[in-house]
mmCIF file of the N, C-alpha and C atoms, coordinates in Angstrom:
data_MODEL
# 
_entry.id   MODEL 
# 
loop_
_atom_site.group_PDB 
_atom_site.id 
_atom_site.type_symbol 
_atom_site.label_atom_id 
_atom_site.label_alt_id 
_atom_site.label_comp_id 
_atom_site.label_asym_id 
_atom_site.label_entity_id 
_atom_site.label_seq_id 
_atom_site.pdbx_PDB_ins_code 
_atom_site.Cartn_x 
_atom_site.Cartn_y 
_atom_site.Cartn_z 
_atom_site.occupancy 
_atom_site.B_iso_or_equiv 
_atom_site.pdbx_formal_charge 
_atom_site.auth_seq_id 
_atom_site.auth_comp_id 
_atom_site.auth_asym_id 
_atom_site.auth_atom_id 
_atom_site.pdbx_PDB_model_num 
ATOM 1   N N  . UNK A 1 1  ? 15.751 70.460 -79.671 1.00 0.00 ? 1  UNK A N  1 
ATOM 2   C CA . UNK A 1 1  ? 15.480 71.564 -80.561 1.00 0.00 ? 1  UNK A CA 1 
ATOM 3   C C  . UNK A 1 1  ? 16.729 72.433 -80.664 1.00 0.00 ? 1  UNK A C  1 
ATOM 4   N N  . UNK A 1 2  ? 17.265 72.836 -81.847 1.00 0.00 ? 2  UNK A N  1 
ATOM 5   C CA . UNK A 1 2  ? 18.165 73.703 -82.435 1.00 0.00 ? 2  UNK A CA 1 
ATOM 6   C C  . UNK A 1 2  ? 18.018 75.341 -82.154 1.00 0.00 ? 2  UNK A C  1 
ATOM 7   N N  . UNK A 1 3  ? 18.520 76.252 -80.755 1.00 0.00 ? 3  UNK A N  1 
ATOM 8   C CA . UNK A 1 3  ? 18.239 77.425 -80.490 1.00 0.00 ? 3  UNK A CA 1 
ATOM 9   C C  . UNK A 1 3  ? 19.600 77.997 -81.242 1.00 0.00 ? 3  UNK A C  1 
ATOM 10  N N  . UNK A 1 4  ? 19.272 79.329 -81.411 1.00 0.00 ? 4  UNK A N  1 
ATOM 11  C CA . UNK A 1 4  ? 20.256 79.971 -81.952 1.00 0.00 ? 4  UNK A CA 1 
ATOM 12  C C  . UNK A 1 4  ? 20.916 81.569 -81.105 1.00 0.00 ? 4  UNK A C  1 
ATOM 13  N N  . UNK A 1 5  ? 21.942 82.090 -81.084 1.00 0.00 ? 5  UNK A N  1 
ATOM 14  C CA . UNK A 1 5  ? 22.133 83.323 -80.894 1.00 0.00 ? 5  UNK A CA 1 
ATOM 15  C C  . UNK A 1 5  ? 20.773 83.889 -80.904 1.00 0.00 ? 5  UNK A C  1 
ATOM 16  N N  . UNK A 1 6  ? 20.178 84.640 -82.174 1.00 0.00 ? 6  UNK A N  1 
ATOM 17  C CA . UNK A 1 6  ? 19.344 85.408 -82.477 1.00 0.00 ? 6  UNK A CA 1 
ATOM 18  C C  . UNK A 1 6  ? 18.008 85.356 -81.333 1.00 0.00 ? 6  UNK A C  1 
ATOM 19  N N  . UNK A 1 7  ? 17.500 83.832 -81.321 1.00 0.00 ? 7  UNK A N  1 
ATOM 20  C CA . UNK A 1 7  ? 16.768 83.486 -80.387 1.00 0.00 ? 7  UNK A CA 1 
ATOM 21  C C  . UNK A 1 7  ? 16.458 84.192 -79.288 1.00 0.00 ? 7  UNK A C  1 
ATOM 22  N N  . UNK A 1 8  ? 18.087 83.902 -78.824 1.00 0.00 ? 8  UNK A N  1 
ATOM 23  C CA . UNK A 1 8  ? 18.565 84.370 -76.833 1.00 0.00 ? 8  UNK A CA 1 
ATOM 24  C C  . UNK A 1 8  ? 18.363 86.196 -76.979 1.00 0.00 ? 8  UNK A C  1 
ATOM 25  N N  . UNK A 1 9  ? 19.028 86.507 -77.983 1.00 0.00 ? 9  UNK A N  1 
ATOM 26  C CA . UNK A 1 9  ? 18.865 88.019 -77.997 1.00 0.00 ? 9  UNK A CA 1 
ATOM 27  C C  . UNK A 1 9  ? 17.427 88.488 -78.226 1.00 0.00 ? 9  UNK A C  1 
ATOM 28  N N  . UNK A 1 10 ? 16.906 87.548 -78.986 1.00 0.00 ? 10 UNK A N  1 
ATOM 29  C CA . UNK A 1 10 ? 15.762 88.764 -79.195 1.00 0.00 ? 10 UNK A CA 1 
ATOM 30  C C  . UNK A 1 10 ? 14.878 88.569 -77.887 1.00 0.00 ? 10 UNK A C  1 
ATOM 31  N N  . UNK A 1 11 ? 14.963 87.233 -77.006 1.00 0.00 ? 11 UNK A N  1 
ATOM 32  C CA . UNK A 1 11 ? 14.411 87.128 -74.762 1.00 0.00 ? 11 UNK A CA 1 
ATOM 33  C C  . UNK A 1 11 ? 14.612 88.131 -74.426 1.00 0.00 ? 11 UNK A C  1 
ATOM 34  N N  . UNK A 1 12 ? 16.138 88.488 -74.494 1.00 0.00 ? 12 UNK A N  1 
ATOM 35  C CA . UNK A 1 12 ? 16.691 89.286 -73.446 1.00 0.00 ? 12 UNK A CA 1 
ATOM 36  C C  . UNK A 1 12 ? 16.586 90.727 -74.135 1.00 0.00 ? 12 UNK A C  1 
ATOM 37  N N  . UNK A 1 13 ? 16.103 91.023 -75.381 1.00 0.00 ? 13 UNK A N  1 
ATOM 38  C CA . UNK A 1 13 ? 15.593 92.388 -75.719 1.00 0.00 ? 13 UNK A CA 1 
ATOM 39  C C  . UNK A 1 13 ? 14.517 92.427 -74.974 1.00 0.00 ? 13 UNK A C  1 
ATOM 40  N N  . UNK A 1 14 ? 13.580 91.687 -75.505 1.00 0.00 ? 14 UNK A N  1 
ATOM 41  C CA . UNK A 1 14 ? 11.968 91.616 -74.770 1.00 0.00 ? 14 UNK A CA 1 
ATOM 42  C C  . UNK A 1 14 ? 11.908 91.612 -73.305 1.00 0.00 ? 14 UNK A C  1 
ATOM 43  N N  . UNK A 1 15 ? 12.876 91.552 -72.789 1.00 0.00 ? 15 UNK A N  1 
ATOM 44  C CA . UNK A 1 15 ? 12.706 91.322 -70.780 1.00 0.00 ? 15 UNK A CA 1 
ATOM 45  C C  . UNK A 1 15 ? 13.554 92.789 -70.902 1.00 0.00 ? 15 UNK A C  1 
ATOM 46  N N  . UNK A 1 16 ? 14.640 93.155 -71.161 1.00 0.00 ? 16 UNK A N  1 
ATOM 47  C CA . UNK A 1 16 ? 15.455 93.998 -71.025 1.00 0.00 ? 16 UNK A CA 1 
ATOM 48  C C  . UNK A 1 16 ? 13.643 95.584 -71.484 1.00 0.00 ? 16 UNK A C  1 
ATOM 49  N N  . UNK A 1 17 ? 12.990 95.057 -72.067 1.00 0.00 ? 17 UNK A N  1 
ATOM 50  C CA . UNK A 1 17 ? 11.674 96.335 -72.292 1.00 0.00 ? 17 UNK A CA 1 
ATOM 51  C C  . UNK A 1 17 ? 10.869 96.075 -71.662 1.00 0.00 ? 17 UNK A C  1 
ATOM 52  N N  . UNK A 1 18 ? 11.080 95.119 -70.954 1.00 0.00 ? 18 UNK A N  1 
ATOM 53  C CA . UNK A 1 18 ? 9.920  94.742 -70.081 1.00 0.00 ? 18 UNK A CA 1 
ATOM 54  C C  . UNK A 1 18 ? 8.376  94.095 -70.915 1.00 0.00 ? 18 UNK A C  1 
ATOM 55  N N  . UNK A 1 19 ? 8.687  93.873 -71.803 1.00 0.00 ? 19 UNK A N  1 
ATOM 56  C CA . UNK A 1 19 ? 8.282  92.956 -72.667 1.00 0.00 ? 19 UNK A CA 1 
ATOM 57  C C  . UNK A 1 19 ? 7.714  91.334 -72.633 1.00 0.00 ? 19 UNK A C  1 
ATOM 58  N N  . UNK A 1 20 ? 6.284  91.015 -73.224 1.00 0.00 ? 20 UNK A N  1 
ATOM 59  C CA . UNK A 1 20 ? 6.258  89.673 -72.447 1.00 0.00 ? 20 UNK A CA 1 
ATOM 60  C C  . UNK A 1 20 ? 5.928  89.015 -73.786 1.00 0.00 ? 20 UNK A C  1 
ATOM 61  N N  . UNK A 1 21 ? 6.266  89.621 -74.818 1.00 0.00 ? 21 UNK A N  1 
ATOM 62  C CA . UNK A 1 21 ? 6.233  89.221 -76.297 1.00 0.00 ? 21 UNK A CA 1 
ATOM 63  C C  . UNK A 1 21 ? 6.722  89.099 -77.010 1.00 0.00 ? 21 UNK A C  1 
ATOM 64  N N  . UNK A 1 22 ? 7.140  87.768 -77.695 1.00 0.00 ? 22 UNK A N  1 
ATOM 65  C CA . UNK A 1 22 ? 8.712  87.962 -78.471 1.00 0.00 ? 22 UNK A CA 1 
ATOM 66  C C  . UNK A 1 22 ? 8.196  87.282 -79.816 1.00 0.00 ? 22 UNK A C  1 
ATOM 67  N N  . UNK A 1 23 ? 9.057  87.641 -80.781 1.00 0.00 ? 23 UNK A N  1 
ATOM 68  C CA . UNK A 1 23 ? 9.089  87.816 -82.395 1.00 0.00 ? 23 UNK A CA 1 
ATOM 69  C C  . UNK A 1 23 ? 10.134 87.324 -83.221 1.00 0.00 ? 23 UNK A C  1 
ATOM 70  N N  . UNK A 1 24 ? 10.482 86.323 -83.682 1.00 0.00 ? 24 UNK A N  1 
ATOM 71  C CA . UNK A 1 24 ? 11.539 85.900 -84.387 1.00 0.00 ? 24 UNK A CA 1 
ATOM 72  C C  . UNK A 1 24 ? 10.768 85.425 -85.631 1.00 0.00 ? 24 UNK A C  1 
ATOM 73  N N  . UNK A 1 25 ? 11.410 85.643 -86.692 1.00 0.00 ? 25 UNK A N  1 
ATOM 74  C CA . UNK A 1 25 ? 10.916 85.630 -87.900 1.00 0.00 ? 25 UNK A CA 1 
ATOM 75  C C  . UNK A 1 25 ? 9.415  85.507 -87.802 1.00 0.00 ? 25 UNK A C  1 
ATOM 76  N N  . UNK A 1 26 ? 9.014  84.680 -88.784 1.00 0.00 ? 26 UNK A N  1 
ATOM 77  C CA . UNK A 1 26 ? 7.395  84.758 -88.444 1.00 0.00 ? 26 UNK A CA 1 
ATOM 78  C C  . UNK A 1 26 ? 6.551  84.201 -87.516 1.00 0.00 ? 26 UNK A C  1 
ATOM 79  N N  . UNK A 1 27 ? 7.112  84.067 -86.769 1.00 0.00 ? 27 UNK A N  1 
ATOM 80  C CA . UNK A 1 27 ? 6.496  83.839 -84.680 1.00 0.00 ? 27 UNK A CA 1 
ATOM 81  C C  . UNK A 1 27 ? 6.481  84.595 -84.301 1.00 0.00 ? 27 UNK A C  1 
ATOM 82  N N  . UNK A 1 28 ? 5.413  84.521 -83.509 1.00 0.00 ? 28 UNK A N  1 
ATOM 83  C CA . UNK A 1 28 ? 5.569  85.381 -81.836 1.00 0.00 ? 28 UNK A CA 1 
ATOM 84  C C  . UNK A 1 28 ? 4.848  84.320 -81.359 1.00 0.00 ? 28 UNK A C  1 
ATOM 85  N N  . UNK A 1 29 ? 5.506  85.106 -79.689 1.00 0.00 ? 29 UNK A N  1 
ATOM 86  C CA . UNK A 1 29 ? 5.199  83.502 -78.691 1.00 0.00 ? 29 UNK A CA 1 
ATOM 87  C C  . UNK A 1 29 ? 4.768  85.037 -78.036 1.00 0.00 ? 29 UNK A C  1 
ATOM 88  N N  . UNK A 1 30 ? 3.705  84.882 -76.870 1.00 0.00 ? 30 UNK A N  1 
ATOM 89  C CA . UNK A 1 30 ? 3.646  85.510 -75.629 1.00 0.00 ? 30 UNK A CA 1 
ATOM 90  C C  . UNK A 1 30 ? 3.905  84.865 -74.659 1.00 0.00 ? 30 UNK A C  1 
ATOM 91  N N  . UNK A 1 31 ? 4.769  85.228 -73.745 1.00 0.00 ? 31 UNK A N  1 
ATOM 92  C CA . UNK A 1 31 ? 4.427  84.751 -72.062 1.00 0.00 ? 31 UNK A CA 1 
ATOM 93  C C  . UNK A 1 31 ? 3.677  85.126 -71.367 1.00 0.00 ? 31 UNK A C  1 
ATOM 94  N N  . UNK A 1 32 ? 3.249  84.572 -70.407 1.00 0.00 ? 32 UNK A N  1 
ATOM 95  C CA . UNK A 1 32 ? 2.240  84.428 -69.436 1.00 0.00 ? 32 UNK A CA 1 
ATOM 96  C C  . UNK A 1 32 ? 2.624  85.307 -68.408 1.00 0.00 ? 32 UNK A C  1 
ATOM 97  N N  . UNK A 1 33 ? 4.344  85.144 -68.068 1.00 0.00 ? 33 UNK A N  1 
ATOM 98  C CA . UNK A 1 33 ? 4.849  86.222 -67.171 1.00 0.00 ? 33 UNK A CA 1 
ATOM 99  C C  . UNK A 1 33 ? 6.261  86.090 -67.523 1.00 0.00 ? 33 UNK A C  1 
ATOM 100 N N  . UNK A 1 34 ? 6.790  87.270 -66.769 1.00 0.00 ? 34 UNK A N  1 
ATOM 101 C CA . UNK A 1 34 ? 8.416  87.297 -66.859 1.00 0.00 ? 34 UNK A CA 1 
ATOM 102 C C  . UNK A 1 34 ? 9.162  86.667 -66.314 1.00 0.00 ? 34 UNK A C  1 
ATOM 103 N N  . UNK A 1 35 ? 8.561  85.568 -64.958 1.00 0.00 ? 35 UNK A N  1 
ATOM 104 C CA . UNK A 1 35 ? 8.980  84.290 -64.959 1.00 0.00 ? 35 UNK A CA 1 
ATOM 105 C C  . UNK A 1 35 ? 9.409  83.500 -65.724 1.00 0.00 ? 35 UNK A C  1 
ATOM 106 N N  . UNK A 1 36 ? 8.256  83.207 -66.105 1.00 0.00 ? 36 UNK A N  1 
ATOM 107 C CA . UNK A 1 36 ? 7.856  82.320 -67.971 1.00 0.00 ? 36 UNK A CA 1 
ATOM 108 C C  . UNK A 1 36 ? 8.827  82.602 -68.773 1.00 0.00 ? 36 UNK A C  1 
ATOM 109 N N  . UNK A 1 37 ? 9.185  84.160 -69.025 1.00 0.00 ? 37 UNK A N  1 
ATOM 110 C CA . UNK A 1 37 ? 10.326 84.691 -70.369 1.00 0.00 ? 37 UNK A CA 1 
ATOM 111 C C  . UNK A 1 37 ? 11.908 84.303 -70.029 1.00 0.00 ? 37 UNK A C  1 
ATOM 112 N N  . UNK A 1 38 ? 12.012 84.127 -68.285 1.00 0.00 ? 38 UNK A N  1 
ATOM 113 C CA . UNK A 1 38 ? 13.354 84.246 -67.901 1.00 0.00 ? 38 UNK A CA 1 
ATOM 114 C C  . UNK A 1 38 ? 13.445 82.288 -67.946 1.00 0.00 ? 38 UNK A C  1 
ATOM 115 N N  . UNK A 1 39 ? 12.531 81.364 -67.756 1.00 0.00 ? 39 UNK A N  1 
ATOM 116 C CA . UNK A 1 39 ? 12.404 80.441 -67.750 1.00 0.00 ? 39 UNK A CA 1 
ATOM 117 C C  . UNK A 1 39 ? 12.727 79.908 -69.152 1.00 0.00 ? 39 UNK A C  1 
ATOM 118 N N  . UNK A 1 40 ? 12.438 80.404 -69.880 1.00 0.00 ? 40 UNK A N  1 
ATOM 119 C CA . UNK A 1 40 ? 12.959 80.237 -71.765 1.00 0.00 ? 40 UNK A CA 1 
ATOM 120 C C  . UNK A 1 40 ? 13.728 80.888 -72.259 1.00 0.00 ? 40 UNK A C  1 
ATOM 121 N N  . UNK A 1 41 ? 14.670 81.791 -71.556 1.00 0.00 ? 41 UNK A N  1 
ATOM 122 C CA . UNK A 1 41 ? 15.472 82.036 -71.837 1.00 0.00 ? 41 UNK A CA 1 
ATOM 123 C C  . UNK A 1 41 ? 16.746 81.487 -71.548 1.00 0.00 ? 41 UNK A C  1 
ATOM 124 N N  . UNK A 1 42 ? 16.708 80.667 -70.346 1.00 0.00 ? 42 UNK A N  1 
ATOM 125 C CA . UNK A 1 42 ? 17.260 79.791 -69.589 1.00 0.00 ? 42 UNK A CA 1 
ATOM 126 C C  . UNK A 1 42 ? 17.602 78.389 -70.268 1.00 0.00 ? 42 UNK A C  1 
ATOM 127 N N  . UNK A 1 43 ? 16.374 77.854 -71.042 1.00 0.00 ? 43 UNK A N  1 
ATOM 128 C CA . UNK A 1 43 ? 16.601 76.707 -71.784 1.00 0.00 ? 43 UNK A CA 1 
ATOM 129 C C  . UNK A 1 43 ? 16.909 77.162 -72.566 1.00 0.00 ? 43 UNK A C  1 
ATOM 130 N N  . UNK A 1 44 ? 17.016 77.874 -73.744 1.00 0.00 ? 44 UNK A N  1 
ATOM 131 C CA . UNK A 1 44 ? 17.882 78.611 -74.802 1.00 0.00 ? 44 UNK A CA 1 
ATOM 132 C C  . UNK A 1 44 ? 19.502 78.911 -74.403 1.00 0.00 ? 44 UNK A C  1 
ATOM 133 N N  . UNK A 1 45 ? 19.546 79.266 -73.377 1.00 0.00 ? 45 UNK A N  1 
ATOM 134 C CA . UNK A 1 45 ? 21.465 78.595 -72.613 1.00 0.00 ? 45 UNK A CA 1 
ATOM 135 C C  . UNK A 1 45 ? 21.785 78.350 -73.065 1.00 0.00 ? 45 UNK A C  1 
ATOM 136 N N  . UNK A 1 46 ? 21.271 76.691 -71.697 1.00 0.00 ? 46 UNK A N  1 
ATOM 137 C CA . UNK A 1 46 ? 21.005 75.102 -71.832 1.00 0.00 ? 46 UNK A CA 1 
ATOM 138 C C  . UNK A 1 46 ? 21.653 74.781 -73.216 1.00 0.00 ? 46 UNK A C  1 
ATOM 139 N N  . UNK A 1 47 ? 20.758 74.975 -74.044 1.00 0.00 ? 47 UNK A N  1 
ATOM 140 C CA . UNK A 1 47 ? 20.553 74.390 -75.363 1.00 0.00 ? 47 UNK A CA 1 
ATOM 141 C C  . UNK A 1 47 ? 21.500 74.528 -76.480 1.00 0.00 ? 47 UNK A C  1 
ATOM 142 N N  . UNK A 1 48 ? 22.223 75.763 -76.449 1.00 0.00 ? 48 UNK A N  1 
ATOM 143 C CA . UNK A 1 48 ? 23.215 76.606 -76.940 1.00 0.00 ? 48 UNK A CA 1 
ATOM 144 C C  . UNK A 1 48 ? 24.284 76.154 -76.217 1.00 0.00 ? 48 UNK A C  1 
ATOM 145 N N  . UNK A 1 49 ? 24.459 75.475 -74.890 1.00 0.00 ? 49 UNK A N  1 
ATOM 146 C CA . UNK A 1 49 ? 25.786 75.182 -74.089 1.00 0.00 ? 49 UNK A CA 1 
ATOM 147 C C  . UNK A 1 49 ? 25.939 73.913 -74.738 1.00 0.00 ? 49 UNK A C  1 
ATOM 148 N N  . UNK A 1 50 ? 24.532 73.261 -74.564 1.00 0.00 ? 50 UNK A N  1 
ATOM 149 C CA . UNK A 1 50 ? 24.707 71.699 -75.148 1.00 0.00 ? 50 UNK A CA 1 
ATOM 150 C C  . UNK A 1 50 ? 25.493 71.445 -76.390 1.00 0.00 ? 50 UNK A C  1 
ATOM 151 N N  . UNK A 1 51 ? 24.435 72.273 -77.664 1.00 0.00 ? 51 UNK A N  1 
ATOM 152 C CA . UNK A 1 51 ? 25.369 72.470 -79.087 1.00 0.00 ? 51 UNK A CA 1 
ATOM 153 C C  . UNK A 1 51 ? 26.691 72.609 -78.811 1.00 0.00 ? 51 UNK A C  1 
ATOM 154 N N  . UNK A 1 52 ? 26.708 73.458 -78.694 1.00 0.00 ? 52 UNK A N  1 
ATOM 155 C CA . UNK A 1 52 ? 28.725 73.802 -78.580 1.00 0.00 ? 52 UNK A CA 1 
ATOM 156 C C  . UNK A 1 52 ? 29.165 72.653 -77.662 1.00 0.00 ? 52 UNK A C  1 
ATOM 157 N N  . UNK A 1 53 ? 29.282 71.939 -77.162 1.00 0.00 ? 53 UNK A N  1 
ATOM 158 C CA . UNK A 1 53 ? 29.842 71.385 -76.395 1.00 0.00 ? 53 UNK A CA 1 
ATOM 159 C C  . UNK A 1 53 ? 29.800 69.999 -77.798 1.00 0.00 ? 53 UNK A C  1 
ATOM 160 N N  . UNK A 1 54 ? 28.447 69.501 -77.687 1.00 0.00 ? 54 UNK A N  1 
ATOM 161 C CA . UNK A 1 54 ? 28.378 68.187 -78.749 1.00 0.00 ? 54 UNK A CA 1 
ATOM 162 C C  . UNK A 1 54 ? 29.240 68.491 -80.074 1.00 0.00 ? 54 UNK A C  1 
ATOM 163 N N  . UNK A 1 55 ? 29.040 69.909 -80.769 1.00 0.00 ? 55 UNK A N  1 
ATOM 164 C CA . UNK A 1 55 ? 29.934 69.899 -81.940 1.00 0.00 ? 55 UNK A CA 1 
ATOM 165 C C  . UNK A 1 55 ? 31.733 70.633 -81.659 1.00 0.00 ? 55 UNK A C  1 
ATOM 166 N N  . UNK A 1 56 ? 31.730 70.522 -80.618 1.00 0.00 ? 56 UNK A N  1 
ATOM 167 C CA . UNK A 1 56 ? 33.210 70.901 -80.306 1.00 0.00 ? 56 UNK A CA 1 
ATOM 168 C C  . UNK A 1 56 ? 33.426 71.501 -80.208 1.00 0.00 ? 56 UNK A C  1 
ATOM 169 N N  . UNK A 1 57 ? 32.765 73.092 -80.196 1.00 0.00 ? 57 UNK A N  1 
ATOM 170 C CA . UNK A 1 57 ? 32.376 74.651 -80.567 1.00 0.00 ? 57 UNK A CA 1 
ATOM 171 C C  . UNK A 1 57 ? 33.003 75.103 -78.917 1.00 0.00 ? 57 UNK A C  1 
ATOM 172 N N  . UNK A 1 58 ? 32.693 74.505 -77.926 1.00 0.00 ? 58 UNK A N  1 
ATOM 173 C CA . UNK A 1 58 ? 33.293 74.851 -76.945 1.00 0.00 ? 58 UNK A CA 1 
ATOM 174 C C  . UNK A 1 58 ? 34.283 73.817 -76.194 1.00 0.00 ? 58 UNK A C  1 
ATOM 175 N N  . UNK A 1 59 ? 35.951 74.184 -76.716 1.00 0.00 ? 59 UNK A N  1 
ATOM 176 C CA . UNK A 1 59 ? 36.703 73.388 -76.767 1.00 0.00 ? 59 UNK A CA 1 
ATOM 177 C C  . UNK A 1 59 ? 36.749 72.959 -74.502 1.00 0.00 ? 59 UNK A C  1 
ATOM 178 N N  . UNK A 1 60 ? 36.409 73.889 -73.947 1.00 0.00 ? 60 UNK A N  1 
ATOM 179 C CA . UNK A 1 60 ? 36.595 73.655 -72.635 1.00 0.00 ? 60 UNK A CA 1 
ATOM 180 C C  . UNK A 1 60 ? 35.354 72.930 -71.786 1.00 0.00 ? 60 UNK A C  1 
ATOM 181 N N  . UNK A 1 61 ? 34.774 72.389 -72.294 1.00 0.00 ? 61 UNK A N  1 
ATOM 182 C CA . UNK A 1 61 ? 33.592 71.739 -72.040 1.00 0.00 ? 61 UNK A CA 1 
ATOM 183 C C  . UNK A 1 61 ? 33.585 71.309 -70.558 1.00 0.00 ? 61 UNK A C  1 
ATOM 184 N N  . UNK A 1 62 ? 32.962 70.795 -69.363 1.00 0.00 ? 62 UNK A N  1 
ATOM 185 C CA . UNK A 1 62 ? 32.765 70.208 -68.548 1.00 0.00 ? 62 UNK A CA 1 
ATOM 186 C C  . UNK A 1 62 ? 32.582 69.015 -68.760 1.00 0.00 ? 62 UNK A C  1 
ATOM 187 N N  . UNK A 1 63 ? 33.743 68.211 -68.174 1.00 0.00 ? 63 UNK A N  1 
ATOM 188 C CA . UNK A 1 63 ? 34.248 66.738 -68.331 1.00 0.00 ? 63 UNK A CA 1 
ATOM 189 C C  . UNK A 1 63 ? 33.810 66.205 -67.378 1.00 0.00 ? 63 UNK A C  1 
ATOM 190 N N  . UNK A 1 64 ? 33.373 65.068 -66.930 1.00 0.00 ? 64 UNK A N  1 
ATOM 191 C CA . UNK A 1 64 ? 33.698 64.169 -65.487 1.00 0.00 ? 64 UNK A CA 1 
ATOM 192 C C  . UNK A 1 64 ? 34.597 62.941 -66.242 1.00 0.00 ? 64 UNK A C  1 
ATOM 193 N N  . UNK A 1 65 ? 35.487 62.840 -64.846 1.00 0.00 ? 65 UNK A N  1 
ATOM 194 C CA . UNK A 1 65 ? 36.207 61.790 -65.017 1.00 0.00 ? 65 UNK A CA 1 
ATOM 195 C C  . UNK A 1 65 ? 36.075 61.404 -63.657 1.00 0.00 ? 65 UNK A C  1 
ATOM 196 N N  . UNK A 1 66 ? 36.248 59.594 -63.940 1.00 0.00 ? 66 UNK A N  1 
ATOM 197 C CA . UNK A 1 66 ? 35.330 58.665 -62.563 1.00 0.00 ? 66 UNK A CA 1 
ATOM 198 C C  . UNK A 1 66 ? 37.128 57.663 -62.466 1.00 0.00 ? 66 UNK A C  1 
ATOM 199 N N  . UNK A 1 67 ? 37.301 57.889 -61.464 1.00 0.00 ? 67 UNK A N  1 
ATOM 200 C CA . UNK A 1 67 ? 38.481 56.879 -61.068 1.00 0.00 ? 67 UNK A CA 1 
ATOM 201 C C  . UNK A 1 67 ? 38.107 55.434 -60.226 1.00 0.00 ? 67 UNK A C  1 
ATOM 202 N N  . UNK A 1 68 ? 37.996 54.558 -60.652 1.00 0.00 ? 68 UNK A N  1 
ATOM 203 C CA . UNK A 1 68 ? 37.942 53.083 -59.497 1.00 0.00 ? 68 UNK A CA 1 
ATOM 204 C C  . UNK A 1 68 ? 38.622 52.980 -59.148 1.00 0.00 ? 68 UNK A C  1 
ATOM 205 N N  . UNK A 1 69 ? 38.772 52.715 -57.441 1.00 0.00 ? 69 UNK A N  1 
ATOM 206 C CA . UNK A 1 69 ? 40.054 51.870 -57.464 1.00 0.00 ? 69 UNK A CA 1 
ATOM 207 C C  . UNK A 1 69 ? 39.963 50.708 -56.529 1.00 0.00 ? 69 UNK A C  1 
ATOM 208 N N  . UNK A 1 70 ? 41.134 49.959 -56.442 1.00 0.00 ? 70 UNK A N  1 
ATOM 209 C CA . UNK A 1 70 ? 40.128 48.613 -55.419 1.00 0.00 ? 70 UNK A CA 1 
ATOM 210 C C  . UNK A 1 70 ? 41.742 47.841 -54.482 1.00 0.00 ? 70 UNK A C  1 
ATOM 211 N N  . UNK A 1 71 ? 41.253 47.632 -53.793 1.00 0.00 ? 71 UNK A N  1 
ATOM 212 C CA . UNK A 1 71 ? 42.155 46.693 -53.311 1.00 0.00 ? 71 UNK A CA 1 
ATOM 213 C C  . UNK A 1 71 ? 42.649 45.534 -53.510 1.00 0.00 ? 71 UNK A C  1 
ATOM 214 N N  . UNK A 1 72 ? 43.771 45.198 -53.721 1.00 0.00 ? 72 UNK A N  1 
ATOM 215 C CA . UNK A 1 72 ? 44.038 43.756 -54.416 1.00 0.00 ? 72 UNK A CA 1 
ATOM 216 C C  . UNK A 1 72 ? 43.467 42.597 -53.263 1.00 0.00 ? 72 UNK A C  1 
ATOM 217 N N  . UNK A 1 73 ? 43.146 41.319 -53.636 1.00 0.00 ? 73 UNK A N  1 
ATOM 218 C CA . UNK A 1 73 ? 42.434 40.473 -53.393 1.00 0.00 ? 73 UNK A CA 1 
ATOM 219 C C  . UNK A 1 73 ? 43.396 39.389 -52.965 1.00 0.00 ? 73 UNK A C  1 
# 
């Protein structure tokens, strides 16, 4: 799923009021608790780190690089 800026801000308005109800265009979601809100706000990151990283948006990405090496035979 495609999260956006707007998304993450309008979590962290709703927790920042202590808020367990959030509103983006014509949604609202309630949480159950502020567990729950900090828990989806968390995958909204996630999700936002992922994008940028897949479209190149974050040129410093976290790489692994795997070296073999072996002994000659």
């Amino acid at each position: 799923m495609a999260f956006t800026e707007t998304q993450l801000q309008a979590l962290e308005s709703a927790l920042a009021k202590g808020e367990r109800r959030v509103t983006f265009g014509d949604k609202t979601v309630e949480y159950r608790s502020v567990d729950e809100l900090r828990v989806a706000m968390r995958d909204v990151r996630r999700g936002l780190s992922e994008q940028a990283t897949a479209t190149g948006l974050w040129p410093d990405a976290p790489r692994q690089i795997r070296i073999n090496t072996s002994k000659g035979t």
